[in-house]
ZAKELO-22080 format. One record per residue (C-alpha): x negated, y, z; residue in three letters. Coordinates in steps of 0.2 Angstrom, whole numbers. Each point is the difference from the previous one (the first is absolute). Layout:
N
rec px->X	py->Y	pz->Z	aa->ALA $
...
end
This chain:
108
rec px->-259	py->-359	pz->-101	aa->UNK $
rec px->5	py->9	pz->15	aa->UNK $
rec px->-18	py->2	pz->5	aa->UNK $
rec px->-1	py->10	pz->-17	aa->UNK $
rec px->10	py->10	pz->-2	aa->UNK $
rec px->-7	py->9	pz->21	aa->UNK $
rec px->-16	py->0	pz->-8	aa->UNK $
rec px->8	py->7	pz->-16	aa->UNK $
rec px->10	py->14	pz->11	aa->UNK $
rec px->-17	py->5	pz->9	aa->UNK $
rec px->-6	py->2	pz->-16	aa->UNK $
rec px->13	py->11	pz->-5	aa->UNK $
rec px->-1	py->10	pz->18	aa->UNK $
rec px->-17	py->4	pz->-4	aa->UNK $
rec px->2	py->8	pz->-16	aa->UNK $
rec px->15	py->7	pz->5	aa->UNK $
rec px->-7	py->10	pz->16	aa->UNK $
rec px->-16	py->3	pz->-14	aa->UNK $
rec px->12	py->9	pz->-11	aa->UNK $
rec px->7	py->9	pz->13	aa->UNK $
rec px->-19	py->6	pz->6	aa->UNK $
rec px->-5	py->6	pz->-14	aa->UNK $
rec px->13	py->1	pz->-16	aa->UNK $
rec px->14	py->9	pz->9	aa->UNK $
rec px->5	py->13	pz->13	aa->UNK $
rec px->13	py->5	pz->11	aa->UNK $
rec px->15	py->-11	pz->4	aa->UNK $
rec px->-6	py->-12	pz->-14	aa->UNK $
rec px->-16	py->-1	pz->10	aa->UNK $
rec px->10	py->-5	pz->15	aa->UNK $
rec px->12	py->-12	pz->-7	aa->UNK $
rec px->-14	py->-10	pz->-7	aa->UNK $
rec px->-8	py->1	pz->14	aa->UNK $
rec px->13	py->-4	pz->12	aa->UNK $
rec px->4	py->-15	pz->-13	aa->UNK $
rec px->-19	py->-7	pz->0	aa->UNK $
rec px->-2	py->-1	pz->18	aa->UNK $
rec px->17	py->-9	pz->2	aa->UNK $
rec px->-5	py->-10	pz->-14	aa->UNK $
rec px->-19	py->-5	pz->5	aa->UNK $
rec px->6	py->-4	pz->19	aa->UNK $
rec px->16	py->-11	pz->-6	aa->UNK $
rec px->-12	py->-9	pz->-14	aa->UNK $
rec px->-11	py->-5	pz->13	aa->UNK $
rec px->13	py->-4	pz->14	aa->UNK $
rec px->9	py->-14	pz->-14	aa->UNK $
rec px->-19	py->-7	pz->0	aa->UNK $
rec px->2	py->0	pz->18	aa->UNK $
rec px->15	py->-7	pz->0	aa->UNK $
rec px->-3	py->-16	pz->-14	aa->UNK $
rec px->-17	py->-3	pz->11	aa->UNK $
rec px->14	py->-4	pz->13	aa->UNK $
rec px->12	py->-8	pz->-9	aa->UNK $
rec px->12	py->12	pz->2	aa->UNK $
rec px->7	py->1	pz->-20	aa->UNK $
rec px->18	py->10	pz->4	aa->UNK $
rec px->-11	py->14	pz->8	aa->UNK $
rec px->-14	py->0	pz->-14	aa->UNK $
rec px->15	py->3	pz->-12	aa->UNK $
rec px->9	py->13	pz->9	aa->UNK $
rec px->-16	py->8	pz->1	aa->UNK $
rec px->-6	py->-1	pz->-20	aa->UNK $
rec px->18	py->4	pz->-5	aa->UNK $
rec px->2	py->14	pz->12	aa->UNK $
rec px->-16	py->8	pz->-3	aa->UNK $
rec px->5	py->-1	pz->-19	aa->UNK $
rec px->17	py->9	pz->3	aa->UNK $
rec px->-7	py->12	pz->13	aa->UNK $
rec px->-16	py->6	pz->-10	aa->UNK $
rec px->6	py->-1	pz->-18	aa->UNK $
rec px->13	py->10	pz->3	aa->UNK $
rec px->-11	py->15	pz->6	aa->UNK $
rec px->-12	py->-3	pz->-14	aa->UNK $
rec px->13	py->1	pz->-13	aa->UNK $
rec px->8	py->15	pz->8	aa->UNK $
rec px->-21	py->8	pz->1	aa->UNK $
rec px->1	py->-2	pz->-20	aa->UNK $
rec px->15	py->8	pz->-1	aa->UNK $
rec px->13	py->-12	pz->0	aa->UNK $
rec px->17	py->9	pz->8	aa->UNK $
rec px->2	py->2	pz->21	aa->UNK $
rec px->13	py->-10	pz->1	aa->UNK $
rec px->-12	py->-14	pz->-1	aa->UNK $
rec px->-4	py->4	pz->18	aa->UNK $
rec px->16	py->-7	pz->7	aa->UNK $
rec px->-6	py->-17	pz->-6	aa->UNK $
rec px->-16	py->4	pz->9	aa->UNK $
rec px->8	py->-4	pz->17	aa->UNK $
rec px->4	py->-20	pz->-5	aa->UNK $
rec px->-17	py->-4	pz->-4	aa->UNK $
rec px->-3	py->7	pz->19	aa->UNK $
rec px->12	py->-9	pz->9	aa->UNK $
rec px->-5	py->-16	pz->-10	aa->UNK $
rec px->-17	py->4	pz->8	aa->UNK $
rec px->7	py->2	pz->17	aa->UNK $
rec px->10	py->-18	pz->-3	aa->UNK $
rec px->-15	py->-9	pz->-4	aa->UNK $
rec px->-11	py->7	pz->14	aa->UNK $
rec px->17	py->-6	pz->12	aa->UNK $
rec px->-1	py->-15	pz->-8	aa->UNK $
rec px->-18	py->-3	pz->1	aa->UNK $
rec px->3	py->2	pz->20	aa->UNK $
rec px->14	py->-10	pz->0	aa->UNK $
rec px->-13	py->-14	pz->-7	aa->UNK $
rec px->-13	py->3	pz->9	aa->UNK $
rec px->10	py->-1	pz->18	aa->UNK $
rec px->-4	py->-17	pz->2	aa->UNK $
rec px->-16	py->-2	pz->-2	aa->UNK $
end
């Protein structure tokens, strides 16, 4: 399921950044951009991160890629700018899982 729902967010960071290219301008432009790129990388580090048996981080990284991103795409369609404090949540779970993924990965 995990597996998924990575491959589901890179998906949604593709037509995300798409939309941003090419069906908006200005901060909307860069919020969905800045939210796909985030997005794409994180989708593929869980991948990473289940082919090394490392669940917690691959999780960290799909829900915090979630948080991070979707925030800045509702805030691109015109949801209100306080959505951008939550922004920064989705961004530290990103950091967690990429100090967890080390902290995993130490050993081997």
């Amino acid at each position: 399921m995990l597996a998924v729902l990575a491959a589901l967010s890179g998906a949604l960071a593709v037509a995300a950044g798409a939309f941003g290219a090419h069906g908006v301008t200005g901060q909307a432009a860069d919020w969905l951009r800045t939210g796909g790129q985030y997005q794409l990388i994180h989708a593929v580090a869980a991948l990473v991160a289940l082919r090394l048996e490392a669940r917690g981080p691959a999780w960290l990284f799909v829900a915090g890629a979630a948080i991070f991103a979707i925030t800045l795409y509702a805030m691109a369609v015109g949801a209100p700018r306080w959505f951008g404090a939550i922004t920064p949540i989705g961004g530290a779970m990103l950091i967690g899982g990429w100090l967890w993924l080390a902290w995993t990965l130490r050993a081997s």
